[in-house]
C-alpha positions as CSV (number, residue, x, y, z in Angstrom):
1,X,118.1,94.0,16.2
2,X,121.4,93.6,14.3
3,X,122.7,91.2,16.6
4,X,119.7,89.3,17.0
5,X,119.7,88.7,13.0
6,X,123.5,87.5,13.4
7,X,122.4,85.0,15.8
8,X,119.4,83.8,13.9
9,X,122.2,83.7,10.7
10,X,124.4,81.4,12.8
11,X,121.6,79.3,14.3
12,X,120.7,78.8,10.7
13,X,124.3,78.0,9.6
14,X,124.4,75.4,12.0
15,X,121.3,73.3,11.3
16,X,121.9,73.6,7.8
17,X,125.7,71.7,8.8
18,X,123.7,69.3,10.7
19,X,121.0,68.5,8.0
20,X,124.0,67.7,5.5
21,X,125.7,65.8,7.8
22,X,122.1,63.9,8.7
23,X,121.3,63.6,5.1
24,X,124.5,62.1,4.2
25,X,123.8,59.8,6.6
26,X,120.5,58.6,5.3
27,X,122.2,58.2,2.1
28,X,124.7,56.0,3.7
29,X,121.8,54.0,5.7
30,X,119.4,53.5,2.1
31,X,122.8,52.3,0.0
32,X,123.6,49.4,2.9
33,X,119.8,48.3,3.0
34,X,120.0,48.3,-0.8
35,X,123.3,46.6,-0.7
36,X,121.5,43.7,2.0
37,X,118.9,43.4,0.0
38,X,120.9,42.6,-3.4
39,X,123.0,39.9,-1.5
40,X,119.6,38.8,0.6
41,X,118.0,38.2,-3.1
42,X,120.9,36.7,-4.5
43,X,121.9,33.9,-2.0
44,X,117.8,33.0,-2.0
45,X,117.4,33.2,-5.8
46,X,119.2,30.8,-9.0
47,X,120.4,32.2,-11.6
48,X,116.8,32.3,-13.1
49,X,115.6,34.5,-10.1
50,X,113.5,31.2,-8.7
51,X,113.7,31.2,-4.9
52,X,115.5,28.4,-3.6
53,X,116.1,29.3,-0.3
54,X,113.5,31.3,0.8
55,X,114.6,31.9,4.2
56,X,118.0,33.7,4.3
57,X,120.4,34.1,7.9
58,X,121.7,37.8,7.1
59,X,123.8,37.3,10.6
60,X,123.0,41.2,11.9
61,X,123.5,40.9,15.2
62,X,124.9,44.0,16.6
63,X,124.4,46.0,13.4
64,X,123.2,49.5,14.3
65,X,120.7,49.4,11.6
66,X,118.7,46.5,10.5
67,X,115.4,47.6,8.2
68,X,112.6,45.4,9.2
69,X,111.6,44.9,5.7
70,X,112.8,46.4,2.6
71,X,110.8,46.1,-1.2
72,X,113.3,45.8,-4.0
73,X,113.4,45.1,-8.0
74,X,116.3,42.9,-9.1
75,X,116.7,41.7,-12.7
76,X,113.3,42.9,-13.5
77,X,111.9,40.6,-10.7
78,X,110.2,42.2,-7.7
79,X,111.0,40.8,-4.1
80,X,109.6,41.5,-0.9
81,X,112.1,40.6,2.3
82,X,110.9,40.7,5.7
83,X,113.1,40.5,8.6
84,X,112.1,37.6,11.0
85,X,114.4,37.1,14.0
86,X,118.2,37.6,12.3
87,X,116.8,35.8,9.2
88,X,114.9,37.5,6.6
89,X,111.8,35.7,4.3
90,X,111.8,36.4,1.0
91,X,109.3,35.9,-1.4
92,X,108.6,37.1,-4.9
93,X,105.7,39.5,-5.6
């Protein structure tokens, strides 16, 4: 029984390295797509937060990780971007 309650203790051990290690990676993975999204918004926005370009060329090709749309607030103005090809549409909503 002993033993059996050591293995379960270093089964456990190990997920628990692998969920940290998976979670930071999620962290990493939600500050790029907030990242993109700043620099989507600003190149397709003045400095008044009007679009002006509302279709964007992010150039992703061969990123691992590409979110097919991301929802984001910047300067108090809510925009939605959804990825179309390599480019990404943005509108305000």
């Amino acid at each position: 029984m002993s033993e059996h309650v050591q293995q379960l203790g270093q089964q456990m051990a190990k997920q628990s390295e692998a969920w940290e290690s998976d979670s930071r990676e999620w962290q990493r993975l939600q500050r790029h797509k907030r990242d993109l999204a700043e620099w989507l918004v600003d190149e397709a926005t003045n400095d008044h937060g009007t679009i002006v370009e509302p279709r964007i060329d992010a150039a992703l090709g061969g990123e691992p990780f590409v979110p097919g749309s991301i929802t984001t607030v910047v300067n108090g103005k809510q925009y939605c971007l959804t990825l179309v090809s390599t480019c990404y549409d943005v509108k305000e909503i």
